[in-house]
VEXLUMDO-756901 format. One line per field, with one value per residue (C-alpha): residue in three letters; x, y, z. Coordinates in Angstrom, 2 decimals, padded with zeros to 5 digits. Last residue first. Layout:
REM residues N
residuo = c(ALA:...);
u = c(X:...);
v = c(Y:...);
w = c(Z:...);
//
This chain:
REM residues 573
residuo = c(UNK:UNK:UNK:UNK:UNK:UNK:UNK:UNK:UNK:UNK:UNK:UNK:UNK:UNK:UNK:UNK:UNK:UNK:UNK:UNK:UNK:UNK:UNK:UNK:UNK:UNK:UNK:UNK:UNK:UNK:UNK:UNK:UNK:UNK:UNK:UNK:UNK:UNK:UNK:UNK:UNK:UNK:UNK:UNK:UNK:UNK:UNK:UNK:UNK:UNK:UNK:UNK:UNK:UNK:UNK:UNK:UNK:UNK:UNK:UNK:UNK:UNK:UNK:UNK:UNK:UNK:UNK:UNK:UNK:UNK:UNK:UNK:UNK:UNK:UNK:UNK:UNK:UNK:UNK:UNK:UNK:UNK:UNK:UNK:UNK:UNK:UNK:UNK:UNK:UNK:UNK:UNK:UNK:UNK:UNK:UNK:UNK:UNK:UNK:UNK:UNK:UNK:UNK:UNK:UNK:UNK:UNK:UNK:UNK:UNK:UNK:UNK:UNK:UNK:UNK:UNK:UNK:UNK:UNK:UNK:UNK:UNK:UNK:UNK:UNK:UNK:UNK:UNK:UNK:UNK:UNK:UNK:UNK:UNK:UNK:UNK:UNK:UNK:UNK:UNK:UNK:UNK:UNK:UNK:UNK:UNK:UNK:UNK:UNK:UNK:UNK:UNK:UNK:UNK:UNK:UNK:UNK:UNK:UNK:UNK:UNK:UNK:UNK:UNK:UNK:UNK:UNK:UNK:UNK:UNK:UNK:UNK:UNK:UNK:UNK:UNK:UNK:UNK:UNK:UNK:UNK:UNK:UNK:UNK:UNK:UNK:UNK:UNK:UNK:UNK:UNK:UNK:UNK:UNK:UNK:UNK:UNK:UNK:UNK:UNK:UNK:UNK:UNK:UNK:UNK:UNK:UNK:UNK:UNK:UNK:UNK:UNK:UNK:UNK:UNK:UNK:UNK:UNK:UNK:UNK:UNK:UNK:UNK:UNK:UNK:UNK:UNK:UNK:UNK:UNK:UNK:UNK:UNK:UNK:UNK:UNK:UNK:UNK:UNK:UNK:UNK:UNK:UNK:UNK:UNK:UNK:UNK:UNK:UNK:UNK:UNK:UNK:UNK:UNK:UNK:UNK:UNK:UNK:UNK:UNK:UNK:UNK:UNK:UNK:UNK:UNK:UNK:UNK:UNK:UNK:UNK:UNK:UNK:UNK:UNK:UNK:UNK:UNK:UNK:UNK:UNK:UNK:UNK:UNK:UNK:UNK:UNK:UNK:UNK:UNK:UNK:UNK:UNK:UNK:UNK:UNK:UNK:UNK:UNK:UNK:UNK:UNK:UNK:UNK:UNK:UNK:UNK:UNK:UNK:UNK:UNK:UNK:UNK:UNK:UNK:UNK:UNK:UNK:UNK:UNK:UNK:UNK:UNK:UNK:UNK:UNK:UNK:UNK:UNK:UNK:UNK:UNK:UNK:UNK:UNK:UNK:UNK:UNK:UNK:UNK:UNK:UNK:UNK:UNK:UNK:UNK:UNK:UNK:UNK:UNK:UNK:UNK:UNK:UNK:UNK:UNK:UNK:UNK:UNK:UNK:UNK:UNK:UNK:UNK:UNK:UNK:UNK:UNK:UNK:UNK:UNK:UNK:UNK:UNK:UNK:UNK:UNK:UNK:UNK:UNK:UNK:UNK:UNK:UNK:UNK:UNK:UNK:UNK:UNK:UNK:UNK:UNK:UNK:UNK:UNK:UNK:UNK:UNK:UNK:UNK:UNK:UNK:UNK:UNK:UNK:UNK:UNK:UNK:UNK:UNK:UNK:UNK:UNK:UNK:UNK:UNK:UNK:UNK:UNK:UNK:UNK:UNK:UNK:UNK:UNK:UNK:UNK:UNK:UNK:UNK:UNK:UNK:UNK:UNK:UNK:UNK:UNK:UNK:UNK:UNK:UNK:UNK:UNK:UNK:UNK:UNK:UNK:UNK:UNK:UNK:UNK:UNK:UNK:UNK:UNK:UNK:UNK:UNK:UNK:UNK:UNK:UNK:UNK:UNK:UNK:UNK:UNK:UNK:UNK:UNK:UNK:UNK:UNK:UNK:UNK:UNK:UNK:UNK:UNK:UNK:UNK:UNK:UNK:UNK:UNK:UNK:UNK:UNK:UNK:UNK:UNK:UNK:UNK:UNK:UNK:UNK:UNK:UNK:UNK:UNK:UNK:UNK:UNK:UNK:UNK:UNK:UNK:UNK:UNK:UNK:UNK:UNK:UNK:UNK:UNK:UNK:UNK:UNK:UNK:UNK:UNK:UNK:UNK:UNK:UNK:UNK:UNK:UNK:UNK:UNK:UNK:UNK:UNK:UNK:UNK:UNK:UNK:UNK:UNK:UNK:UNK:UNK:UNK:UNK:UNK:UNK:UNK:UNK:UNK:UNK:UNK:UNK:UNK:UNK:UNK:UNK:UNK:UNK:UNK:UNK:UNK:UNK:UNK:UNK:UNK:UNK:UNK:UNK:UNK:UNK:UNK:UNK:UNK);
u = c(005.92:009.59:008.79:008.50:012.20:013.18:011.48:012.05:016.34:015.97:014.67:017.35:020.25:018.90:018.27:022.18:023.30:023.95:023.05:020.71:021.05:017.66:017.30:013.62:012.18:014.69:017.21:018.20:019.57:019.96:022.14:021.35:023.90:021.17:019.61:022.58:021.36:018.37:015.66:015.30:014.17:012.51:011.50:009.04:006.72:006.12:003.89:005.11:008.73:007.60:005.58:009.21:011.06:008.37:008.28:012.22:011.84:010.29:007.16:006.09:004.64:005.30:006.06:005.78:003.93:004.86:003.12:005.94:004.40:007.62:005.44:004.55:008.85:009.61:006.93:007.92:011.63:010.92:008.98:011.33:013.94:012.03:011.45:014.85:016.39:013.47:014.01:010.36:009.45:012.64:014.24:012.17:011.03:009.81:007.72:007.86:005.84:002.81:-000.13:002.09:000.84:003.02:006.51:006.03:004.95:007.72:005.59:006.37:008.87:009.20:009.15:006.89:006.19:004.91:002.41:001.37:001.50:-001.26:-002.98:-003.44:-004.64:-007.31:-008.35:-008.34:-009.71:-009.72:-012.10:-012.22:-015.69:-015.85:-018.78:-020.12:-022.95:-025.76:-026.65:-029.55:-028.99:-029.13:-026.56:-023.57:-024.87:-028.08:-027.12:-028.70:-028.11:-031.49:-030.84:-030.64:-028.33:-026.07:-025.11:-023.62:-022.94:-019.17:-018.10:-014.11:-013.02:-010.49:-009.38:-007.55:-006.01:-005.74:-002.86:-000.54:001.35:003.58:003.81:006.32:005.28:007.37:008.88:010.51:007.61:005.89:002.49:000.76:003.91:004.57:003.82:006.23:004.57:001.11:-001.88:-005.15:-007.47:-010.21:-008.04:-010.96:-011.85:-015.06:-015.25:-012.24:-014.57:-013.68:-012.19:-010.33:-009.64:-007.91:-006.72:-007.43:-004.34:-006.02:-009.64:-010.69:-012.65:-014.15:-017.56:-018.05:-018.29:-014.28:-012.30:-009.40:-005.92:-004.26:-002.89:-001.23:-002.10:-002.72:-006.22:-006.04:-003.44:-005.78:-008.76:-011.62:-015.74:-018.02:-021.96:-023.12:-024.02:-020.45:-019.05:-015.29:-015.11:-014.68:-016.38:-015.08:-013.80:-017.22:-019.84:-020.74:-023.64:-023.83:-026.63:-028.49:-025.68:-024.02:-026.79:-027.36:-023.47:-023.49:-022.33:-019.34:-021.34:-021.72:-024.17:-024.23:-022.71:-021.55:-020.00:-016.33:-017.17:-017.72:-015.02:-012.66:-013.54:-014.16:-010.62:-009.77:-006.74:-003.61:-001.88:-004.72:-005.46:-008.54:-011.93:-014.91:-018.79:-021.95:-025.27:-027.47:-028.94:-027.45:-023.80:-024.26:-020.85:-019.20:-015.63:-013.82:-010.50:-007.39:-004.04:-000.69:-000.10:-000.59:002.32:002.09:002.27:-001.50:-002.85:-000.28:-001.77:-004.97:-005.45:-003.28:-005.58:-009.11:-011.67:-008.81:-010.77:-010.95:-008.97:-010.25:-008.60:-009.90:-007.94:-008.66:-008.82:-006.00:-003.16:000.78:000.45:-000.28:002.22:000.78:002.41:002.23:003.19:006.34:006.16:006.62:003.87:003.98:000.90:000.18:-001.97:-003.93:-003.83:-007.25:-008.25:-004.87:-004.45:-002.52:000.95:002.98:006.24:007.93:010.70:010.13:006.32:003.69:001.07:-000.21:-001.96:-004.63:-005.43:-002.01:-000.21:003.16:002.91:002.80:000.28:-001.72:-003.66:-006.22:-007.29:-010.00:-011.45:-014.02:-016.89:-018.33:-019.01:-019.22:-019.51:-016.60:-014.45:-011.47:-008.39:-005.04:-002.20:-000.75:001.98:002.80:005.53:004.23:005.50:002.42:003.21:003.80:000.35:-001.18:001.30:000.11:-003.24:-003.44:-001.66:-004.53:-006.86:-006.04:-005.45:-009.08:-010.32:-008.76:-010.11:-013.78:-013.13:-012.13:-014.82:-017.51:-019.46:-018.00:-018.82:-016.18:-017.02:-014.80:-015.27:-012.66:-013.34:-013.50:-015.01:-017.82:-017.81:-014.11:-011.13:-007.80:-008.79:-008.47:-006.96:-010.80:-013.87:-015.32:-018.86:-018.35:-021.66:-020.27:-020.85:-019.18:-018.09:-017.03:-014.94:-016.18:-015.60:-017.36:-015.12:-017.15:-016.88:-019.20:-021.82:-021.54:-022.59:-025.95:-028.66:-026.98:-028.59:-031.17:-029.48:-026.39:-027.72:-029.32:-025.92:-023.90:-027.00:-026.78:-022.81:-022.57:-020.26:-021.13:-024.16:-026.64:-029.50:-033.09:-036.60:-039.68:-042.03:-042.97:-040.93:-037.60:-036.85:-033.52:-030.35:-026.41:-025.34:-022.43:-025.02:-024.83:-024.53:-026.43:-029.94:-029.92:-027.82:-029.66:-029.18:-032.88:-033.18:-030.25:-032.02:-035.33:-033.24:-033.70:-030.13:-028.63:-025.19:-025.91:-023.92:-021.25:-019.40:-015.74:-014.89:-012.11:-009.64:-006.60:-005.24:-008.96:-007.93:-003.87:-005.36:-008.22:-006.50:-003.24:-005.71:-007.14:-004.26:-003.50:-006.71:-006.61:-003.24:-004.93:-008.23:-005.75:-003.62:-007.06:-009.09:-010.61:-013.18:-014.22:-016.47:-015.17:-016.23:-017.96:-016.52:-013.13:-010.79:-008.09:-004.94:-004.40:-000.49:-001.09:-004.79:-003.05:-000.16:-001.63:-003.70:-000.79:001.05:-001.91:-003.82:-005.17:-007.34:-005.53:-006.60:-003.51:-001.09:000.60:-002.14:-001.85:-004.42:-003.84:-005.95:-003.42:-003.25:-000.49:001.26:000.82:000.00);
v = c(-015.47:-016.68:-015.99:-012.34:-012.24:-013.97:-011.64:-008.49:-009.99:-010.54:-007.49:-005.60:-007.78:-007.08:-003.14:-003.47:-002.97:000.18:-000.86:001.26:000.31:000.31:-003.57:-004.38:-002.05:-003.78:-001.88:-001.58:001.52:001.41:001.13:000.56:003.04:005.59:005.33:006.15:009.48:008.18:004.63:003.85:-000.08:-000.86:-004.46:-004.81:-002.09:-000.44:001.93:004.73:004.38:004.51:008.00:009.50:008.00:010.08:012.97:013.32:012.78:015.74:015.15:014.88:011.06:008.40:005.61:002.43:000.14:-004.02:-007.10:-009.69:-012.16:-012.26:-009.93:-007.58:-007.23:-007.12:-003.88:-002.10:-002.39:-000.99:001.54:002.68:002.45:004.67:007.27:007.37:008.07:010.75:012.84:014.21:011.19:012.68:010.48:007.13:005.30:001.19:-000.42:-004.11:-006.61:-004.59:-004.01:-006.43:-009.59:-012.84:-009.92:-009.26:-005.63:-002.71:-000.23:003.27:005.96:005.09:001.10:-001.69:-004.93:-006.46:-004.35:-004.16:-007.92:-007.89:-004.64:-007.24:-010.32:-007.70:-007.23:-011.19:-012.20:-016.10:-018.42:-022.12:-024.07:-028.13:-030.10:-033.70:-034.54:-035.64:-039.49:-041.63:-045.36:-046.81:-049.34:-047.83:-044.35:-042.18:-038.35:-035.43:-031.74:-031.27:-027.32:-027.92:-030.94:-029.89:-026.74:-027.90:-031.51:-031.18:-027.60:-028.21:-024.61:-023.17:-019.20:-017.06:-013.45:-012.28:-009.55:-010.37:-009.23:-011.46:-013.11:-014.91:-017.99:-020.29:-023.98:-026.16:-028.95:-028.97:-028.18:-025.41:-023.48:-021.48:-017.89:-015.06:-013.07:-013.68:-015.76:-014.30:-015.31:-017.86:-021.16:-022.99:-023.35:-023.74:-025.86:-023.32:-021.99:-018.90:-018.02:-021.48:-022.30:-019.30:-017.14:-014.11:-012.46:-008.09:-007.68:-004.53:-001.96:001.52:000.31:-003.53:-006.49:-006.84:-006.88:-008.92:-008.79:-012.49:-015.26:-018.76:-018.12:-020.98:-021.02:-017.20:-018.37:-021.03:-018.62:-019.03:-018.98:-018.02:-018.65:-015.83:-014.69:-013.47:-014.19:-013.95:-014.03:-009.81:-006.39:-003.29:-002.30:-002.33:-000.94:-002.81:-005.30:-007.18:-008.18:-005.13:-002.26:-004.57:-004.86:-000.96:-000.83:-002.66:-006.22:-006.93:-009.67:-012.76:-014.01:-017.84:-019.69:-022.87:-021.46:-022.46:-021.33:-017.76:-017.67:-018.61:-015.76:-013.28:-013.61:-011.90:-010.23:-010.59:-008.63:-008.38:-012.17:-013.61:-014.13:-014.75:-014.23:-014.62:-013.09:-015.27:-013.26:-015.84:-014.88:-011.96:-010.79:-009.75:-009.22:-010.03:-008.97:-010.48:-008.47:-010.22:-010.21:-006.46:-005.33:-003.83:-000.59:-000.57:002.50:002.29:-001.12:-000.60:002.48:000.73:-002.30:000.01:000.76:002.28:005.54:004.99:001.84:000.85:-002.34:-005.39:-008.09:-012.02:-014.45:-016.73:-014.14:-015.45:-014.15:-010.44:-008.90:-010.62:-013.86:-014.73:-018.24:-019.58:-022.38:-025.88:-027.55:-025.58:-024.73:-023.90:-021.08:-022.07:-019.43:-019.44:-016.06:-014.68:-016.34:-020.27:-021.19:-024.73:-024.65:-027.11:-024.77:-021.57:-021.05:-019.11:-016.92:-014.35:-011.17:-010.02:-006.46:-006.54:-003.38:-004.88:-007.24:-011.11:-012.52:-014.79:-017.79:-019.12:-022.74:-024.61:-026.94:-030.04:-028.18:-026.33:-022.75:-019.73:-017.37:-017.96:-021.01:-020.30:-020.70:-022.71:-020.82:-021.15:-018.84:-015.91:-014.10:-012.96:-013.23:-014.25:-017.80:-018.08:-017.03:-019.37:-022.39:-022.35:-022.21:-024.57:-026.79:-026.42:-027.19:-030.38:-031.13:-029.73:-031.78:-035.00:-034.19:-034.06:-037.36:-038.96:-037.21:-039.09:-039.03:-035.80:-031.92:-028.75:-025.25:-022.65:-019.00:-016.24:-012.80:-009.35:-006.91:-004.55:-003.19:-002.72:-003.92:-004.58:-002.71:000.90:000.47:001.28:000.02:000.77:-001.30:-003.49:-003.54:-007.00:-007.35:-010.09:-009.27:-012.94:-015.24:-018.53:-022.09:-025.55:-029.26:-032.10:-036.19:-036.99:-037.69:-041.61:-041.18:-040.17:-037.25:-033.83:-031.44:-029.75:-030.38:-029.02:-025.57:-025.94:-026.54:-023.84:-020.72:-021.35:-021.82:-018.38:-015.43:-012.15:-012.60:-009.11:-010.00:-011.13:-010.42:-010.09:-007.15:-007.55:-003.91:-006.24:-006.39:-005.38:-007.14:-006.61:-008.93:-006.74:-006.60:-009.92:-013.51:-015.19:-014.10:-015.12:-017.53:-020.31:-022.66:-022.30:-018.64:-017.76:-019.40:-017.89:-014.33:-015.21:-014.29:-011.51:-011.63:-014.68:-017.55:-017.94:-021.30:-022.48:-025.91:-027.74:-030.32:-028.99:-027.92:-025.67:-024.55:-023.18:-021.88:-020.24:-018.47:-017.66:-015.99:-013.77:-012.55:-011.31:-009.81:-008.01:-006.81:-005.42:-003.74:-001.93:-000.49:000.55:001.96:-000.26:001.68:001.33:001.04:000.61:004.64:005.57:005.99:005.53:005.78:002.83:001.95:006.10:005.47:008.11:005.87:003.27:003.99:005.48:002.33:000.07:002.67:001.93:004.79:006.74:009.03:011.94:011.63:011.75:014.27:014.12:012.44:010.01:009.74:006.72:005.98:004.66:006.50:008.70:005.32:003.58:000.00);
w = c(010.79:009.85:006.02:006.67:007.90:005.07:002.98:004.78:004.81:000.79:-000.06:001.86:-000.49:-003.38:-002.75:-001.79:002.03:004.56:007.47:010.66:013.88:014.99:016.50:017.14:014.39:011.76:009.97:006.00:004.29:000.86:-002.21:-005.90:-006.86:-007.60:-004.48:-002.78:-002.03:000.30:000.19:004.09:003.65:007.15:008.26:011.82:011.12:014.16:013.13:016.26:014.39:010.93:011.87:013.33:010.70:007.95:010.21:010.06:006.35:005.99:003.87:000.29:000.69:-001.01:002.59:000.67:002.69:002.28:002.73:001.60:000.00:-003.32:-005.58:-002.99:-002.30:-005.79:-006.34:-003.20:-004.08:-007.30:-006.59:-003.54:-006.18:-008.83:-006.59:-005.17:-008.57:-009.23:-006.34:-005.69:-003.25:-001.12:002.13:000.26:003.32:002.16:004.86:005.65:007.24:007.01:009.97:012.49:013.68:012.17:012.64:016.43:016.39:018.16:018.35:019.27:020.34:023.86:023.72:022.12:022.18:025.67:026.07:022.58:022.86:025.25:023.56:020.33:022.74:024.27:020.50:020.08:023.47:023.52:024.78:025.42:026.18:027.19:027.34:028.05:026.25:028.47:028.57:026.53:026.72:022.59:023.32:021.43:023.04:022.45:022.95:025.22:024.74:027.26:027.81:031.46:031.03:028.39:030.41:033.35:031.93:031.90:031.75:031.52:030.99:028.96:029.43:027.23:027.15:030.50:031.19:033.59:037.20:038.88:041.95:043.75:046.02:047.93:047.25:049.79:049.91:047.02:045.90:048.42:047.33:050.65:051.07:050.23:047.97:049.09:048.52:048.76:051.83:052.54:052.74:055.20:059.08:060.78:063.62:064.76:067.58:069.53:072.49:072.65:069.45:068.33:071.27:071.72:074.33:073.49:072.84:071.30:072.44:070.58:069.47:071.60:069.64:071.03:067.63:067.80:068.92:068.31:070.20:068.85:065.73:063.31:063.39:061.99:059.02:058.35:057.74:060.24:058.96:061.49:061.40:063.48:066.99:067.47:071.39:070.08:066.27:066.68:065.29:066.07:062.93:061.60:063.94:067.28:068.91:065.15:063.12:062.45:062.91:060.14:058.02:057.96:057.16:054.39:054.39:051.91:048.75:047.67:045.49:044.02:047.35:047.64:051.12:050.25:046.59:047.75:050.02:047.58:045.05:047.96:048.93:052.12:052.13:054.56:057.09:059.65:060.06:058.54:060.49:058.06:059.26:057.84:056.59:054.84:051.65:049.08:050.71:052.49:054.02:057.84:057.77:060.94:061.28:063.65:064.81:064.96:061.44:061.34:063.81:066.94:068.90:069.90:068.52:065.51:064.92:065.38:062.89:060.23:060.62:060.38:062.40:065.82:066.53:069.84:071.14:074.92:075.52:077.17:078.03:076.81:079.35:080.42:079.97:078.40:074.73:075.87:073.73:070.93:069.04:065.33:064.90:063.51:061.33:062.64:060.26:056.80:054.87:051.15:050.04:047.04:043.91:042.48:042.77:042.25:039.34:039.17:039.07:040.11:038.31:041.23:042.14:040.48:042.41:040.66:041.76:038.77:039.75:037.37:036.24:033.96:033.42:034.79:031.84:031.50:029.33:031.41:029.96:032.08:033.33:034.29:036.39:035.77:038.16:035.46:035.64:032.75:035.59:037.22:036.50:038.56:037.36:037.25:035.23:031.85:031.75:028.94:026.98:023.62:019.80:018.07:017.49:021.00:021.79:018.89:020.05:023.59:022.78:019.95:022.93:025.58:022.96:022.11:025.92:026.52:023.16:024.81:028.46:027.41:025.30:028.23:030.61:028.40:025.13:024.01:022.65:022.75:022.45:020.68:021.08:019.33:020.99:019.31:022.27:022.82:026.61:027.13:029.44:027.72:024.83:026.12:029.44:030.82:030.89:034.76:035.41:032.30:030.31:028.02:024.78:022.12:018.43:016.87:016.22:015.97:017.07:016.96:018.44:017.69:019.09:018.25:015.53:016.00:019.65:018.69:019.10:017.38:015.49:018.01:021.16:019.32:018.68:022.52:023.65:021.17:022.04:025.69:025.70:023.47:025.18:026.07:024.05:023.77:025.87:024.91:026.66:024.60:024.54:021.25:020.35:021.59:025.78:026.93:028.68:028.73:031.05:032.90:035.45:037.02:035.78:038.13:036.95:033.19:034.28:035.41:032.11:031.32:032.09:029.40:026.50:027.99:027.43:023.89:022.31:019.86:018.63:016.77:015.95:013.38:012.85:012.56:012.52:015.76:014.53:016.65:013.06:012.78:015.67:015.10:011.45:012.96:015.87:013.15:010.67:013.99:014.70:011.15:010.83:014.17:013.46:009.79:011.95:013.67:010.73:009.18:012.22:014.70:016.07:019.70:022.83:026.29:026.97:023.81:020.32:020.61:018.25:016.78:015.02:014.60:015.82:018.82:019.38:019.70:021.24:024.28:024.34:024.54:027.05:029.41:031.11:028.52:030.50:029.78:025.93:023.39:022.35:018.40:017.09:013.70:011.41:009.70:006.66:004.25:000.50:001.32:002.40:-001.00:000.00);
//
């Protein structure tokens, strides 16, 4: 392409709420503009990485066996009600009713449509295994869009659903799977982990994993241990236990009773512990939540974070939410950051790290007291007692023996699921075996964000001055920079060279416009292309200047001989 010809507008300051360099970048590069907060347009040089991303997802599935499809945006809400999760799934469902006053939702993903699809088609053994996939435009109302791509409301996403007999066809297309994944994110030049997950909303009890691409601008904190290669998210990340470790112990470890202490003012950890003169681990909160409209209790220790995620599935819970205050003054004799296990009229749920303690400083159930020498077990039950916290830098692998856990930051880009009968069995996706017994199909779903996958390696590719695009996913493999269009020996090179290079697959923009050519480098540089021809006085010798985006260093080499190097280096993609 003809670069005076490319629509690229290019902007030389960008919106203050650009957060992540990858959206900076892409709306400085003109790859993409908003139109409403999550919601954008992919410009030319955008839409082209999506393209090329995109090619390698189909070719990597459709080599793991898997056929493409297209399903509808648009979905009957009574899909969504049969499966349950018409309620469950929470606002970022995007729902309205059509002019016949019937319910439907915009899909943020498609296991409804899929199952009852294949419920439809599909009633023997002899028609499975099947692996179906699609890329398509998905909605989700996120409560706070923001990093440009990396969190939005309308989103590319690839979808692929898998259909067996049995668990060992279910784990056959998840392996299958698994590896397209790998090789798909490799393939496109980015740094990532496979890490143990929780299902969330799509559900399943077989497990499930998520692909993290590692970046410090990542919403999701990776655990992972070096010794034994155990990693999972945040959410998932088990906290492993060590007999013989040292306990936390309080000033007061030696009374009998607990001591009363009149702390004004002290509602929060930092508050306590400068009140008191001690540290955080020796200290004890009680958060009171709603899970399904039951209030309840969970003690963790002062240093560490409760994890919602864990909670939640300790409990079997749908809903789960932090007690407001007017439930609080309801259930409990003092206001939050007074509260304490000891005494509590409610179901209480105890953190290992609190069962471990020998003593601890805990709330008193009395506004402006806390109780000094608790001790776990004694003052309060420990018939309840559960991994309820994040894991921590620090913490031991809950895998091997002499590992601990470092953490990481990443960007998610993929997630596979082992759904089993969750959603065959509501929607009836039954199928008539060897000896004619009906059973559910068993189910697996895999996802991958394709425009979160292109801010992922944006992240990961790119450095003050601009892109730095893997060479499988970048808008042109090479781009031709004449110093002068008007000087007639560099012309005809940079024609030249532009017309060899198209001929031999090498996508190629020739830069022919009347500009400075400090404004031409400058625009190359923010592209990102990964092969750069610079066509100056030489021209008429044949020679040029050859450098690649990741290494600048510029080299002076024949037309021939730069032709070559974008083609070989196009033919590695």
């Amino acid at each position: 392409m003809y670069q005076s010809s490319l629509f690229a507008p290019t902007m030389r300051e960008v919106p203050s709420d650009a957060e992540a360099a990858s959206h900076r970048l892409m709306l400085r590069a003109g790859f993409i503009r908003p139109v409403a907060s999550g919601v954008y347009t992919f410009l030319p040089l955008g839409w082209r990485v999506l393209r090329k991303i995109s090619a390698i997802v189909r070719e990597e599935l459709e080599r793991a066996g898997a056929q493409e499809v297209l399903m509808p945006a648009l979905q009957p809400a009574e899909l969504w009600r049969t499966s349950g999760r018409y309620a469950a799934y929470g606002p970022e469902l995007i729902r309205f009713k059509d002019r016949g006053d019937r319910d439907f939702v915009l899909g943020p993903t498609h296991e409804e449509v899929v199952t009852a699809l294949i419920a439809d088609e599909v009633n023997s053994y002899r028609q499975l295994p099947m692996t179906l996939y699609q890329i398509q435009t998905k909605f989700r109302d996120e409560r706070r869009p923001r990093f440009g791509l990396l969190r939005g409301r309308e989103f590319l996403m690839m979808d692929a659903y898998s259909f067996g007999e049995n668990e060992i066809s279910l784990n056959a297309a998840y392996e299958a799977m698994y590896e397209a994944y790998e090789r798909i994110f490799a393939r496109c030049g980015l740094e990532f982990r496979g890490v143990e997950a929780d299902s969330g909303t799509i559900g399943g009890e077989g497990g499930s994993h998520e692909f993290m691409a590692l970046a410090d601008v990542g919403e999701d904190t990776i655990a992972f241990c070096a010794h034994c290669g155990y990693s999972a998210n945040l959410e998932k990340a088990e906290v492993g236990r060590r007999e013989g470790e040292p306990r936390a112990d309080s000033a007061n470890g030696g009374a009998t009773s607990p001591e009363l202490v009149h702390t004004p003012g002290a509602r929060t950890i930092e508050q306590l512990t400068a009140a008191m003169g001690v540290m955080a681990d020796e200290t004890i909160k009680t958060l009171l939540m709603v899970a399904d409209g039951q209030a309840t209790a969970v003690a963790i220790r002062g240093d560490h974070e409760a994890n919602e995620i864990k909670i939640k599935r300790l409990l079997g819970a749908e809903t789960l939410e932090m007690a407001d205050a007017g439930t609080i003054a309801a259930l409990a004799a003092a206001p939050a950051g007074f509260i304490g296990p000891v005494g509590l009229k409610l179901p209480l749920w105890i953190d290992f790290a609190v069962a471990d303690m020998e003593t601890g400083i805990a709330g008193a159930n009395k506004g402006e007291f806390h109780l000094r020498g608790v001790v776990p077990g004694r003052d309060f039950p420990l018939t309840r007692v559960g991994d309820l916290r994040n894991a921590a830098a620090g913490d031991p692998c809950p895998r091997c023996a002499e590992g601990r856990l470092d953490m990481r930051k990443g960007i998610e880009i993929g997630h596979v699921f082992k759904l089993g009968t969750k959603y065959s069995v509501p929607l009836q996706a039954d199928f008539a075996d060897a000896k004619g017994a009906s059973s559910p199909i068993v189910m697996g779903c895999y996802g991958i964000g394709i425009s979160r996958m292109m801010s992922a390696v944006a992240e990961q590719h790119r450095d003050d001055r601009g892109f730095r695009w893997p060479a499988a996913v970048a808008p042109f493999q090479a781009h031709i920079v004449p110093v002068s269009w008007k000087d007639a020996s560099q012309r005809a090179l940079a024609e030249e060279l532009y017309r060899t290079l198209q001929a031999g697959g090498v996508d190629a923009l020739l830069d022919d416009r009347d500009e400075r050519l400090g404004v031409k480098l400058k625009d190359a540089d923010l592209f990102g292309i990964p092969s750069r021809i610079v066509v100056g006085k030489r021209a008429a010798e044949g020679i040029v200047e050859y450098s690649e985006r990741s290494r600048p260093e510029a080299e002076a080499v024949s037309a021939a001989d730069a032709a070559g190097r974008c083609k070989q280096r196009a033919a590695m993609t």
